[in-house]
N, C-alpha and C positions, 0 to 999 in steps of 0.2 A: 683359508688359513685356520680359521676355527673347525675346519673337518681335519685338517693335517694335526694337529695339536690333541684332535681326538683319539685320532687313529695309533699316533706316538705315543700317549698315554694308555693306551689300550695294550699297543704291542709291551711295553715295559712292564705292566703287570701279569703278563703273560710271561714274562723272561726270568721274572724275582720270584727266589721260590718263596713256596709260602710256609708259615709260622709250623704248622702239621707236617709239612715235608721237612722240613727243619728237626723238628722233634724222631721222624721217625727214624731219620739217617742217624741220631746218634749212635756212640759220639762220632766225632770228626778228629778230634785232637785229645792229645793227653785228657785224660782226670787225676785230679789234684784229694790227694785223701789227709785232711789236715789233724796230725796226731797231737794232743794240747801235755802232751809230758816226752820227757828225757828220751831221747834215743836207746836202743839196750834194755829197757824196762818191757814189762810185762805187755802192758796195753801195746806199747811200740811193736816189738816181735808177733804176736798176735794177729794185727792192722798189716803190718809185711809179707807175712803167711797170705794173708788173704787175698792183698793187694797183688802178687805174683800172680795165681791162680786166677785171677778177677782180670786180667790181661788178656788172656785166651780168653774168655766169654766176650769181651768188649770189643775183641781184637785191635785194640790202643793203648798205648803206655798209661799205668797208672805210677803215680808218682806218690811218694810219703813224704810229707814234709810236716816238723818236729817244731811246733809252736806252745810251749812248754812255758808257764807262769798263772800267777793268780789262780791258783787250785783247780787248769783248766780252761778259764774263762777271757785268755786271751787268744786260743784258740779258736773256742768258741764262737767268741766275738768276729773271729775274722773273717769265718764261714757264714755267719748271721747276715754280716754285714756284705757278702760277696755277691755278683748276680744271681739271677736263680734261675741257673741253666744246668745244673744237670752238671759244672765241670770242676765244681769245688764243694767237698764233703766232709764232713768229720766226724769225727771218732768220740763218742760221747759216751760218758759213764755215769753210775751213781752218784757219784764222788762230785762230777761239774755240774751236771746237771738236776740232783733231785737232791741230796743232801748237801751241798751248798747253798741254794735259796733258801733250806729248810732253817739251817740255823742263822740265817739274817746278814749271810753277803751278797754285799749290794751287787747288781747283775748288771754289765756296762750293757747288755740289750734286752728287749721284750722277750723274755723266756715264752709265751702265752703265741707271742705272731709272730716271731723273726722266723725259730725253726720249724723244719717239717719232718718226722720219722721217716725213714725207709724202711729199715728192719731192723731188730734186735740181730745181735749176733754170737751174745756167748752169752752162759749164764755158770754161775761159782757163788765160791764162798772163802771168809778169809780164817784165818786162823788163831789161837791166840797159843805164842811158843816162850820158852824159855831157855839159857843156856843147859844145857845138859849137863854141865859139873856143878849147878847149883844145888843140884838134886833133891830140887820137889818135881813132887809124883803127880802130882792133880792141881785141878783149879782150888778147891779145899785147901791146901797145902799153901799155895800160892796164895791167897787170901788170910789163911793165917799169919804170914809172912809178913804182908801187908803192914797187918793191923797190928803186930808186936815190933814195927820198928817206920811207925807212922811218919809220914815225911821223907825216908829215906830213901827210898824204891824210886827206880826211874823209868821211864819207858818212853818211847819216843813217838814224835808227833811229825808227820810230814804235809805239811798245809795246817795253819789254824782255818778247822771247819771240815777236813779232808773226811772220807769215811773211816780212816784210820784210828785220824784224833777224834771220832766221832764213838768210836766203840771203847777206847783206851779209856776216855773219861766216864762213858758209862759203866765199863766193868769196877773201874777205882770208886765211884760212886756206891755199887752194889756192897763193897767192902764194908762201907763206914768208915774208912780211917781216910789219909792223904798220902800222894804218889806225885815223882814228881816229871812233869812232862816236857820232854828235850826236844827240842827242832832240828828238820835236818834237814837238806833242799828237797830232795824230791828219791822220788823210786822209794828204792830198796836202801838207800843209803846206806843204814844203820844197821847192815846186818854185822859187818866186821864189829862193832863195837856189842853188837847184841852178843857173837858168839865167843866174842874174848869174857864177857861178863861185866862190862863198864855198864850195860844195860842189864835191868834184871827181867823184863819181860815185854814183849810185842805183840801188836796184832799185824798181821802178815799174810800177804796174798801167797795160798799154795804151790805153786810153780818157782819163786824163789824161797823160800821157805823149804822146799820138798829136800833139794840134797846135803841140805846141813843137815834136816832130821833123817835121813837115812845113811848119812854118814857118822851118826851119832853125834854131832857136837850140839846140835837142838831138841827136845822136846814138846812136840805138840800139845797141849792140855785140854783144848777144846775146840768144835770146826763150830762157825753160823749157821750150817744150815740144816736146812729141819731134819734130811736122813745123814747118815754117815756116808762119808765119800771110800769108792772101791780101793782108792789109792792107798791111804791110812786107816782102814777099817777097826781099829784099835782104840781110834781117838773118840771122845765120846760128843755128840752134840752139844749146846748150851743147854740146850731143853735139860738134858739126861745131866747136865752141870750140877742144873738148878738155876740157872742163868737165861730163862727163856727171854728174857728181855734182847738178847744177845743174838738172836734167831732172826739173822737177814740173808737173804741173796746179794751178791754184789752179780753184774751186771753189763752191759754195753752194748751199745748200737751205732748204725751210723743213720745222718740224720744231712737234712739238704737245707739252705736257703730258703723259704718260707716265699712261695708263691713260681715256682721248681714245678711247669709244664707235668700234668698227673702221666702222660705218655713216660717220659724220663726218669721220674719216679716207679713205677710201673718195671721199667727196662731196666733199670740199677736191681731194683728187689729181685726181678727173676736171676737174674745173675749173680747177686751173694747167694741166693738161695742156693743156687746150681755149685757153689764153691762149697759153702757149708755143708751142704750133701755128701760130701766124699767121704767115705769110708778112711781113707788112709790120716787124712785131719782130724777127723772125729774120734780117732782113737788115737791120734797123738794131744789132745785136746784133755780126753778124759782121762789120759797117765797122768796128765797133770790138776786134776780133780774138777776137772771145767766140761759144759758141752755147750756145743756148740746147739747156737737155736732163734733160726731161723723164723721171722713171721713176716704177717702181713703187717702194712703201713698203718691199716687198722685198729689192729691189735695191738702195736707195738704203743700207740698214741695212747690209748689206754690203758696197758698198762705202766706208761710213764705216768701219766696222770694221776694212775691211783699210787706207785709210788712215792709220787712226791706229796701226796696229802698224808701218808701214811709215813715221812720221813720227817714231816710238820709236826704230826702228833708224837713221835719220837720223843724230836728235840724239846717240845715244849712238857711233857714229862718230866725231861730228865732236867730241864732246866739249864739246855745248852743255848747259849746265844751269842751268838759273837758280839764284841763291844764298837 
């Protein structure tokens, strides 16, 4: 009996695949890519371009599903908290992931263990516009503005702590005077009210921003990032503002469940990398002042790291902190 019990236990581990044959068949079934904002928004259409493309390399359904609240972080939260196999991923940006903790929202999981990087996947910059029948010409302009009708000015905020409301209150800050800052659920909201003129000025990701100002109803004043984008070549940097304070990359990746089999990780990276690659994205990517950019799980780790010690010392300059 004790040889039959042997021999049964022997054939069974012979029959159950093992953890590594496991890993290398991925996947088997759908992948879940978990986007933490609105459907229709920037990051959403982005994540979907990809997510298409990312099907053929996988050759399995990848799915997008819209977990949108808490600046992010209940998205976040959902993928932290999900197994770490490889079949549930999200979509992580500046905005949830490095300037959130920076200005002191409380994080429902271990930012430090939960996630693990796979790769960056786009990198931009945002903008700061105004209605075009206000007709100021410059940030100069627009800060004189400011400061001769102190209190008055509004500009809007989507998430208290978001990267948005993160740049609005430092440029109001650089003025010296007061502005006053409006809330709005999420995305782009606030562009009908910015381009009727209920708003008198924005910070604004380029891609929704781009066809009001080339339709003329917006003005760009200044872009974050250190060169000028091909797009607006017009528009001047912050640096060239006088606003080098204002000089960031915005940003995003997608990122796994923390303790996410390195094989599967490994398999995910070669695969955006192989999407991000194409020539036909990449130039619909940089009409819209963004590239796409691809790295290793390595590098991505670190340079999230250094982002967020560098979006720490920001906030703690500028004297942002949520209450």
């Amino acid at each position: 009996m004790r040889c039959l019990g042997l021999l049964m236990a022997v054939a069974a581990m012979a029959c159950a695949p093992s953890s590594a044959g496991a890993e290398d068949a991925y996947p088997t079934r759908p992948v879940t890519i978990v986007v933490p904002y609105p459907a229709g928004g920037v990051v959403d259409v982005r994540v979907r371009e990809v997510a298409a493309d990312l099907e053929k390399r996988l050759a399995q359904q990848v799915l997008v599903e819209n977990r949108p609240g808490a600046m992010g972080l209940i998205g976040a939260d959902r993928v932290a908290k999900s197994k770490p196999d490889g079949y549930t991923i999200f979509a992580g940006s500046v905005s949830d992931l490095a300037v959130a903790p920076a200005v002191g929202v409380k994080m429902p999981f271990d930012i430090d263990k939960d996630l693990t990087p796979i790769t960056q996947y786009v990198q931009g910059e945002a903008l700061l516009v105004v209605p075009a029948s206000m007709g100021v010409e410059s940030v100069a302009d627009l800060q004189k503005l400011i400061r001769k009708k102190p209190g008055e000015l509004t500009y809007p905020t989507v998430g208290q702590g978001s990267l948005l409301h993160f740049l609005g209150r430092v440029f109001v800050k650089a003025t010296g005077a007061e502005a006053v800052d409006v809330p709005y659920k999420g995305g782009s909201s606030f562009l009908p009210d910015l381009v009727s003129g209920r708003l008198q000025f924005a910070f604004d990701f380029v891609p929704t921003s781009l066809p009001f100002i080339e339709g003329g109803r917006l003005r760009a004043l200044l872009t974050t990032g250190a060169r000028r984008i091909p797009v607006l070549p017009q528009v001047p940097t912050a640096r060239e503002a006088g606003l080098p304070e204002l000089e960031i990359a915005t940003w995003a990746g997608f990122f796994a469940p923390a303790g996410t089999p390195r094989p599967v990780i490994d398999r995910l990276n070669a695969a955006f990398a192989e999407v991000l690659s194409q020539p036909a994205l990449r130039a619909r990517w940089q009409a819209q002042g963004a590239e796409p950019r691809p790295s290793s799980p390595e590098d991505f780790l670190a340079y999230w790291r250094a982002e967020r010690a560098r979006w720490k010392r920001w906030a703690d300059a500028a004297g942002i902190k949520l209450e």
